[in-house]
C-alpha positions in Angstrom: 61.8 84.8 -45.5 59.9 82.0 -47.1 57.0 81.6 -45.7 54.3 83.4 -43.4 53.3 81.5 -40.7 50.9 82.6 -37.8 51.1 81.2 -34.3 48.0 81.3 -31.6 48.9 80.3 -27.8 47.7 82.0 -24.8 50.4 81.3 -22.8 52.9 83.8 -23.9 56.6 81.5 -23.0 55.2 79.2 -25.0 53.7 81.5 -27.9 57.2 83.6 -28.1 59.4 80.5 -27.9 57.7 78.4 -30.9 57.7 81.8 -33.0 61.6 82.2 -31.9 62.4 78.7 -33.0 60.3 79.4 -36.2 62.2 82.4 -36.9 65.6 81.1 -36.4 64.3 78.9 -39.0 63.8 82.0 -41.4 60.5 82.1 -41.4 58.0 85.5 -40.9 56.1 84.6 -37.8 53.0 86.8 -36.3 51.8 85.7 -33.3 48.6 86.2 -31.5 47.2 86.0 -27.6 43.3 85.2 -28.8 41.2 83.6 -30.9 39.9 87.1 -31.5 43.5 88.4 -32.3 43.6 85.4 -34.3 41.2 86.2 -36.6 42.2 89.9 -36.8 45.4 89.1 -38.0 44.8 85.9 -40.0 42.3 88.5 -42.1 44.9 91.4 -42.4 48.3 89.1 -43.1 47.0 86.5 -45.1 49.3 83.7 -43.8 50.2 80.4 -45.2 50.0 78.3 -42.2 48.3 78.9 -38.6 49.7 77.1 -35.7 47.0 76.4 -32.9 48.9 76.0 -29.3 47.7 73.6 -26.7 46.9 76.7 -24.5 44.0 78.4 -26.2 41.6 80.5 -23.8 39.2 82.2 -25.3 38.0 79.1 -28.0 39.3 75.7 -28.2 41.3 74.3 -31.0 37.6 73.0 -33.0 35.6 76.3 -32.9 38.8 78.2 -33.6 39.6 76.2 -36.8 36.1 76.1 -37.4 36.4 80.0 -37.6 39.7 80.2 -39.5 37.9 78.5 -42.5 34.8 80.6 -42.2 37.5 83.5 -43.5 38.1 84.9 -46.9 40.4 82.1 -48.5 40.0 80.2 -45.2 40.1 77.0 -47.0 43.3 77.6 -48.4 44.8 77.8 -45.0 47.0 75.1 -43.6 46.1 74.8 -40.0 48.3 72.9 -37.3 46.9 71.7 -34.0 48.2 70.9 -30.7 45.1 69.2 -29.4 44.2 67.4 -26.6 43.4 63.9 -26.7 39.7 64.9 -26.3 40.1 67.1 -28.8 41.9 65.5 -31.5 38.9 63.8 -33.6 36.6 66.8 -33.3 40.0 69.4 -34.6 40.4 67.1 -37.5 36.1 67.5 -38.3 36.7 70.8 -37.6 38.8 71.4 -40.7 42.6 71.0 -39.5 44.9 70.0 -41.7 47.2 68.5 -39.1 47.7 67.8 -35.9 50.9 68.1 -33.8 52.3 67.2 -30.6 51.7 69.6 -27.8 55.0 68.9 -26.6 56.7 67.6 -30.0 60.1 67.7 -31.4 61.4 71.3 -34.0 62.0 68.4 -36.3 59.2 66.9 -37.0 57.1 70.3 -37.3 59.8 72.3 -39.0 59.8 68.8 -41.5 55.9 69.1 -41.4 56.0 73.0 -42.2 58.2 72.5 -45.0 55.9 69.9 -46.7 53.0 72.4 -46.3 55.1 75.2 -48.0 56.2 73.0 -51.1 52.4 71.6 -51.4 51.5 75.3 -51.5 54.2 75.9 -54.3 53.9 72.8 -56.1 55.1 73.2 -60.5 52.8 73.3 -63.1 54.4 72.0 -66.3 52.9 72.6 -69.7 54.4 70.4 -72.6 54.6 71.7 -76.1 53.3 70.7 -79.4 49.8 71.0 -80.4 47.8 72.4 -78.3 46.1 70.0 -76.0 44.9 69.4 -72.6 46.7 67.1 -70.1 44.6 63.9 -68.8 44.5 63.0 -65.3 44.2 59.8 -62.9 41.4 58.1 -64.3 39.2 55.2 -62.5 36.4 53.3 -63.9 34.9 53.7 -60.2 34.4 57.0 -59.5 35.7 57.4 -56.3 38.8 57.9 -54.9 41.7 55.2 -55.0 44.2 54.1 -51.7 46.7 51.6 -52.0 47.8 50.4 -48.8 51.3 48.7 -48.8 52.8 47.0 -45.2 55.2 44.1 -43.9 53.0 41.9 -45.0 49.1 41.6 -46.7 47.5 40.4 -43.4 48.2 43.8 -42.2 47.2 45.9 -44.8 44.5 44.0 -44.9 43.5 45.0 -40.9 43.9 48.4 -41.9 41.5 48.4 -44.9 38.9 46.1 -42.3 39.5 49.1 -39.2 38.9 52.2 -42.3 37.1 50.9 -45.0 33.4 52.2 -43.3 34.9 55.2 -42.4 35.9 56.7 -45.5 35.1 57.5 -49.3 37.8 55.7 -51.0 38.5 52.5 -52.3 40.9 50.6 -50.9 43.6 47.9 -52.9 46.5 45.8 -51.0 49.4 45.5 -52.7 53.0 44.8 -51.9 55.7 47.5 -53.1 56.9 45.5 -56.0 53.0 46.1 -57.6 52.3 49.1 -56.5 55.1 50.5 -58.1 54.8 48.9 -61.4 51.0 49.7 -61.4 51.8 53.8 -61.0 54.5 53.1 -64.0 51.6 52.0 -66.4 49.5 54.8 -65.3 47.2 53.0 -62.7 48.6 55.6 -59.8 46.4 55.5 -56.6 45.2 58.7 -55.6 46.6 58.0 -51.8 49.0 55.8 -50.5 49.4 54.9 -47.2 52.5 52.8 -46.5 54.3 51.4 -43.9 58.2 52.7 -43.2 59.3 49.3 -42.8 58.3 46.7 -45.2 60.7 43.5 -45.6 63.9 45.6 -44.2 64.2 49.1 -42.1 63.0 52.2 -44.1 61.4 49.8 -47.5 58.8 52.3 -47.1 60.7 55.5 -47.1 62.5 54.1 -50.3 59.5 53.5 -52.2 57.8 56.8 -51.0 61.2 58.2 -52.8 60.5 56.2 -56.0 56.6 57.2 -56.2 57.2 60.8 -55.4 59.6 60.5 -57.9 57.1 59.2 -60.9 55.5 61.4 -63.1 52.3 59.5 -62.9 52.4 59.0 -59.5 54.1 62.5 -57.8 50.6 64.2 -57.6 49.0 61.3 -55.0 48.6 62.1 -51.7 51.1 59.8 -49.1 50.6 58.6 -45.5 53.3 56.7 -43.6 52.7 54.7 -40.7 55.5 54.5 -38.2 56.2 52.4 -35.1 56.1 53.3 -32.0 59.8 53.3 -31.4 60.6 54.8 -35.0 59.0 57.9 -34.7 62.7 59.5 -35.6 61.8 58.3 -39.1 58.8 61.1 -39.0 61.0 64.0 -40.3 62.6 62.2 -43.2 59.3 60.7 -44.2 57.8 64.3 -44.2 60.6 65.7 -46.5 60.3 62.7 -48.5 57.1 63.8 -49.5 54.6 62.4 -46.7 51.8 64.7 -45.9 51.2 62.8 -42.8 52.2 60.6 -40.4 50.5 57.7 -38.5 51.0 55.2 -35.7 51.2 51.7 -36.0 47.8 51.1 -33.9 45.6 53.2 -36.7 43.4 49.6 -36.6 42.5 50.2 -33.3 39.3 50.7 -32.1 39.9 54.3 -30.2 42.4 55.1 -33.4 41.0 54.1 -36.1 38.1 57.2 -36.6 41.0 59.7 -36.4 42.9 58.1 -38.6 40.8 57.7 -41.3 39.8 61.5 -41.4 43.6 62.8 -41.4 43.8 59.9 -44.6 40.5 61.8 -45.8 42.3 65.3 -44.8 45.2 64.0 -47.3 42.7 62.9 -50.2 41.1 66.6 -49.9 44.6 68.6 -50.3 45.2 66.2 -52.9 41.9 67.1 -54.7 42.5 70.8 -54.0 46.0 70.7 -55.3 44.9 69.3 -58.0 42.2 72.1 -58.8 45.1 74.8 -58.2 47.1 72.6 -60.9 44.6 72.5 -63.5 43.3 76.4 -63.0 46.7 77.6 -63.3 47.6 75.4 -66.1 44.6 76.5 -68.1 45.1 80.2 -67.1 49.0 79.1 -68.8 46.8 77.9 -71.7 44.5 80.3 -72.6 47.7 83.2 -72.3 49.5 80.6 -74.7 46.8 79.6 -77.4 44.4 81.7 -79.8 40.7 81.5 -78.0 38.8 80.4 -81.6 41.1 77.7 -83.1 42.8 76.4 -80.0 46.4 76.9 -81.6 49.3 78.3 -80.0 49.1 82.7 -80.4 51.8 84.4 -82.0 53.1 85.7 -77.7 54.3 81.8 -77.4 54.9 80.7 -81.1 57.9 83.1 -81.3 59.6 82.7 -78.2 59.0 78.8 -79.2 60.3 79.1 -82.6 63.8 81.0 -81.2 64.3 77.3 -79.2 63.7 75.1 -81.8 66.0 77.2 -84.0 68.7 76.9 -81.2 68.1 73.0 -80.5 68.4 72.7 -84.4 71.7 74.4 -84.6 73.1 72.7 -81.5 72.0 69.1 -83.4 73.2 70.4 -86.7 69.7 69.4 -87.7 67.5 70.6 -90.5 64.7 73.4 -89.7 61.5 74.0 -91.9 60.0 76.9 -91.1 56.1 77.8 -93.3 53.6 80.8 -93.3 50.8 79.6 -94.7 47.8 82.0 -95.9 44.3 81.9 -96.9 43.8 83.3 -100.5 41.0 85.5 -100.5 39.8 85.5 -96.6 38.6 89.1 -96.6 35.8 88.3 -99.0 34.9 85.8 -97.0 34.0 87.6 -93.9 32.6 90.7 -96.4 30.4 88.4 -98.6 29.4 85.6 -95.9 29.7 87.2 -92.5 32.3 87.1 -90.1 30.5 84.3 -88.8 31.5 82.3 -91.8 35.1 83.6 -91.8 35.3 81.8 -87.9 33.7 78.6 -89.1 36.4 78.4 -92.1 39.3 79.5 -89.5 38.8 76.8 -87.0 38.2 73.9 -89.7 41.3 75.0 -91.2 42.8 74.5 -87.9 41.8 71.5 -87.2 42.9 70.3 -90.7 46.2 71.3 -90.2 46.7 70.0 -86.7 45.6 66.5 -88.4 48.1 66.8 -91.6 51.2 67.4 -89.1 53.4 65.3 -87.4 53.1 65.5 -83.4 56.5 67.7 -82.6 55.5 70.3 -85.5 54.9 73.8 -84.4 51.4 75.4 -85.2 50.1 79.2 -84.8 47.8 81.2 -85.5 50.0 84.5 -85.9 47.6 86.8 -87.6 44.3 87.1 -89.2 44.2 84.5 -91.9 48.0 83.8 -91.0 49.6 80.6 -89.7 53.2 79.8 -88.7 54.5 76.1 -89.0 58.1 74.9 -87.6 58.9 71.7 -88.7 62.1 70.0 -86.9 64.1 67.5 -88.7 62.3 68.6 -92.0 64.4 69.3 -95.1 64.1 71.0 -98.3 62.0 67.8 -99.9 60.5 66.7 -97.1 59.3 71.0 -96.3 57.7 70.9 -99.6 55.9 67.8 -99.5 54.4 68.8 -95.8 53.4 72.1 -97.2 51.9 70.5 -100.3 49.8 67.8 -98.4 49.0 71.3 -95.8 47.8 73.1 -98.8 45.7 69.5 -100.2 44.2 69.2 -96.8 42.9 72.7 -96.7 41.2 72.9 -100.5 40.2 69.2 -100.9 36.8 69.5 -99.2 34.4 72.5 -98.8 34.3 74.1 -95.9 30.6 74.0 -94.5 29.4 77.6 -93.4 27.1 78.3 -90.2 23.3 77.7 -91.4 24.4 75.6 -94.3 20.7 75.1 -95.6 20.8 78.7 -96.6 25.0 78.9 -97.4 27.1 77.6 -99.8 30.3 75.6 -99.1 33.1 76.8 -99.5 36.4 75.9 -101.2 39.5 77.8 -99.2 42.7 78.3 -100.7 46.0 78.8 -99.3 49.5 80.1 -100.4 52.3 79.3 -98.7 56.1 80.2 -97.9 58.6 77.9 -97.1 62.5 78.7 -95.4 64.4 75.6 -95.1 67.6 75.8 -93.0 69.7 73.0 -93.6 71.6 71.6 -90.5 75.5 72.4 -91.7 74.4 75.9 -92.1 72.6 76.5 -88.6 75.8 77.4 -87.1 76.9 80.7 -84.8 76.5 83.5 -87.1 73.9 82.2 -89.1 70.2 83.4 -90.3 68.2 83.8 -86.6 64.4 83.1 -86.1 63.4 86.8 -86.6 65.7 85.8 -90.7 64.0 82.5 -91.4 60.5 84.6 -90.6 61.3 87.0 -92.9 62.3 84.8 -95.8 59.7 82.3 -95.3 57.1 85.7 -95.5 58.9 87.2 -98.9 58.4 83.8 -100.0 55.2 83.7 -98.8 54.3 87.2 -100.8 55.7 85.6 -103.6 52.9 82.7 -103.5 50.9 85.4 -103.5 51.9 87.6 -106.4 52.4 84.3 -108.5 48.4 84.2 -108.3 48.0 82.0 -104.8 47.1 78.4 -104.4 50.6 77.4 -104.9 54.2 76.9 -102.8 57.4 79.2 -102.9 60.6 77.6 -101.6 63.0 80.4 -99.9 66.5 80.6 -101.2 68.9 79.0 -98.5 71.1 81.6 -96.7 74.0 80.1 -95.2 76.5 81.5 -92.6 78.8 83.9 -93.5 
C-alpha cells in the first residue's frame, strides 16, 4: 500500500464504490458513515488524505473540515471536498485543501491523490563540504511572489486585476520565455499560475515540466488554468507537478473569490512544505555536525571520507588526508576553565574553515582532534595546506571569555599528513580506515618530535 486515505459519504454505494476504486488503485482506504465516525477514525488511523463525499448528513463539508483541523496533526491533513456550489467558497475557508467534483472522473482524483502523496514525501538534499546552511527564495518585499504566465499579457493581466484584492501575494506578468530565465538566475516565484495553452496546445504543461524541473524553482507552488473543453489536460497537469487546477473564468465575478483562496491554499502548502524541508534538514544537520564548532562529527566524516577515497581511486586522483591536533589542550581547560578550552575550539574552527579550499573535508573527530580530506591535493600541495593550517592557528592569540581578566592565548597544533598518490589508489590498495591510521602514527610522531611542527606519512602503494 502507499498511502492511507480516509473516505466520508453517507450514502453507502457511493462510500464503498470510491474506496473500491481507491483500492484497486493500491491504496489502504477506511471509510466512515459520519462525521462523528469521521473523527473517531481520523484520530485512531492517522491518515494522509480525507475525502469528503457530496452526501454528508450529520455536518456539511465546512464544519466537518473545520473539525478535521481542530485534531491532533489536523493541519497536516490533506482534505478533498465534493462540495456543493453553495458550499465551495466557505469549504475552501474552512481549511480544505481541494476541492473535487462530486461526480468527477478516477483520473483526475487518482492524478490529484498522487500529487498529494509526493507533496507529503517530497526529498530533502543536504550538499557536502563545510558545514553550512542552505538559503532560500529571497524577495526584497516581504510577501509572497506569483507570476502569472497566459496566451497573451492582456490576460494575465485580467487575472491579476480579478485577484490582486483578494490575496497576500504579489503578483508579476510575464511570458514563459522570462519566467523561465528569471527562476534560472534565482529570482523563482513562490507560485505560478499558468495557463496550459500559451502560443500552441499544452506550452503550459511544457514549461510546468521545465520549472518543476529547476532546482531553484521545483519548491514553488503551481496552478494551471484549463479551458473549458481541455479539462482532459487536468490529470497530466497534476502529475506534472500542479497542485491545482482552475478554469478559464477565474476573472469572473462569481469565480474569482474562490479562486484566489485555492491560489492562497497553494501558497500555504508551499509555506508548510517548506517548514517540513528546513526542520528535517536541520534535524539532518545537527545528527551530521559537532553542536560547538559547527563542523561535520566524526558519525558523517568517516562514512564521507570512504567516498572521497573511492571517487579518488576511480579518477586515479591524488587524496590528502590530515589529523591535526592542539599541543597542549588539556592545560588549557585545567588552567583556564573549560570555558576557555570552548572559546579556543570554535576559533580554531573557524580558522580552519577559512584557510581551506571549499570541497575540503573538515571534522571535529575528538576532543582537541580534527580530520581534513583534501581531494586533488598531492604530497607538495598536502604540506603547504597543512603548513598555512598550522600558520592560521598560532598566528594570532586566541581571545578567552572575560578577556579583561584572561590572557590570550597562543594555540599550537601538530599535524599528520597521508598522501595517496592517484596511480596508487587502485583495487587492493590502502582503504580509509589505512590512510587514518598512517596519517595518526604520523600525527604521534609530530607529537613525540616536540609538536608545533608537520610529519609527512610514508606512501603505501598497492601490492
Amino acid at each position: 500500500m502507499t498511502g492511507r486515505i480516509l473516505v466520508v459519504d453517507g450514502v453507502p454505494t457511493a462510500r464503498y464504490s470510491l474506496k473500491a476504486r481507491l483500492s484497486a488503485a493500491c491504496y489502504d482506504v477506511s471509510a466512515a458513515a459520519t462525521a462523528d465516525e469521521a473523527l473517531r477514525m481520523a484520530r485512531m488511523l492517522s491518515p494522509q488524505i480525507v475525502i469528503l463525499g457530496a452526501n454528508l448528513t450529520d455536518m456539511d463539508a465546512p464544519q466537518l473540515c473545520r473539525a478535521l483541523r481542530q485534531l491532533p496533526h489536523g493541519d497536516e491533513l490533506a482534505v478533498l471536498v465534493a462540495a456543493r456550489p453553495g458550499d465551495r467558497l466557505a469549504a475552501l475557508q474552512a481549511g480544505a485543501t481541494a476541492l473535487i467534483e462530486p461526480v468527477g472522473d478516477d483520473l483526475t482524483l487518482l492524478a490529484r491523490i498522487r500529487g498529494l502523496m509526493r507533496h507529503d514525501d517530497g526529498p530533502v538534499e543536504v550538499a557536502y563540504g563545510l558545514a553550512e546552511s542552505a538559503a532560500g527564495f529571497q524577495h526584497a518585499d516581504d510577501r509572497p511572489r506569483a507570476v502569472f504566465v497566459a496566451e497573451s499579457p492582456a490576460i494575465a493581466l485580467a487575472w491579476r486585476h480579478a485577484l490582486q484584492d483578494h490575496v497576500g501575494f504579489s503578483i508579476a506578468v510575464r511570458d514563459a520565455d522570462r519566467a523561465l530565465a528569471e527562476a534560472a538566475s534565482g529570482r523563482s516565484a513562490d507560485l505560478y499560475l499558468i495557463a496550459a495553452d500559451i502560443a500552441q496546445p499544452g506550452d503550459g504543461l511544457r514549461l510546468l515540466s521545465e520549472l518543476r524541473s529547476r532546482p531553484g524553482s521545483r519548491a514553488a507552488a503551481f496552478v494551471m488554468v484549463l479551458r473549458g473543453d481541455r479539462t482532459d489536460m487536468a490529470p497530466v497537469a497534476l502529475d506534472l507537478g500542479a497542485g491545482d487546477v482552475l478554469s478559464w473564468d477565474l476573472a469572473s465575478i462569481d469565480k474569482a473569490p474562490e479562486a484566489a483562496v485555492r491560489l492562497q491554499a497553494q501558497l500555504g502548502l508551499k509555506h508548510e512544505a517548506d517548514r517540513r524541508r528546513r526542520e528535517t534538514r536541520r534535524n539532518m544537520q545537527w545528527a551530521m555536525t559537532d553542536p560547538l564548532t559547527g563542523l561535520y562529527n566524526r558519525r558523517h566524516a568517516l562514512p564521507r571520507l570512504t567516498e572521497l577515497t573511492q571517487l579518488a581511486r576511480d579518477r586515479a586522483e591524488d587524496l590528502a588526508v590530515m589529523l591535526l591536533d592542539l599541543d597542549r589542550f588539556k592545560l588549557v581547560n585545567d588552567v583556564h576553565g573549560h570555558a576557555a578550552g570552548d572559546a579556543v575550539l570554535v576559533e580554531t574552527a573557524r580558522r580552519m574553515a577559512l584557510t581551506l579550499p571549499a570541497d575540503a573535508l573538515l571534522a571535529r573527530i575528538g576532543g582537541e582532534e580534527f580530520l581534513i580530506a583534501l581531494p586533488g591535493h598531492g604530497t607538495r600541495a598536502a604540506r603547504h595546506m597543512a603548513d598555512e593550517l598550522r600558520q592560521a592557528i598560532m598566528r594570532q592569540p586566541i581571545a578567552l571569555p572575560d578577556s579583561a581578566m584572561q590572557p590570550r592565548l597562543t594555540i599550537t597544533a601538530s599535524v599528520g599528513v597521508m598522501v595517496a598518490p592517484g596511480g596508487s589508489l587502485q583495487q587492493g590498495s590502502p582503504d580509509c580506515d589505512m590512510l587514518l591510521a598512517h596519517a595518526d602514527r604520523a600525527l604521534l610522531n609530530a607529537k613525540a618530535l616536540g609538536r608545533n611542527r608537520i610529519v609527512m606519512a610514508a606512501p603505501v602503494l598497492a601490492a
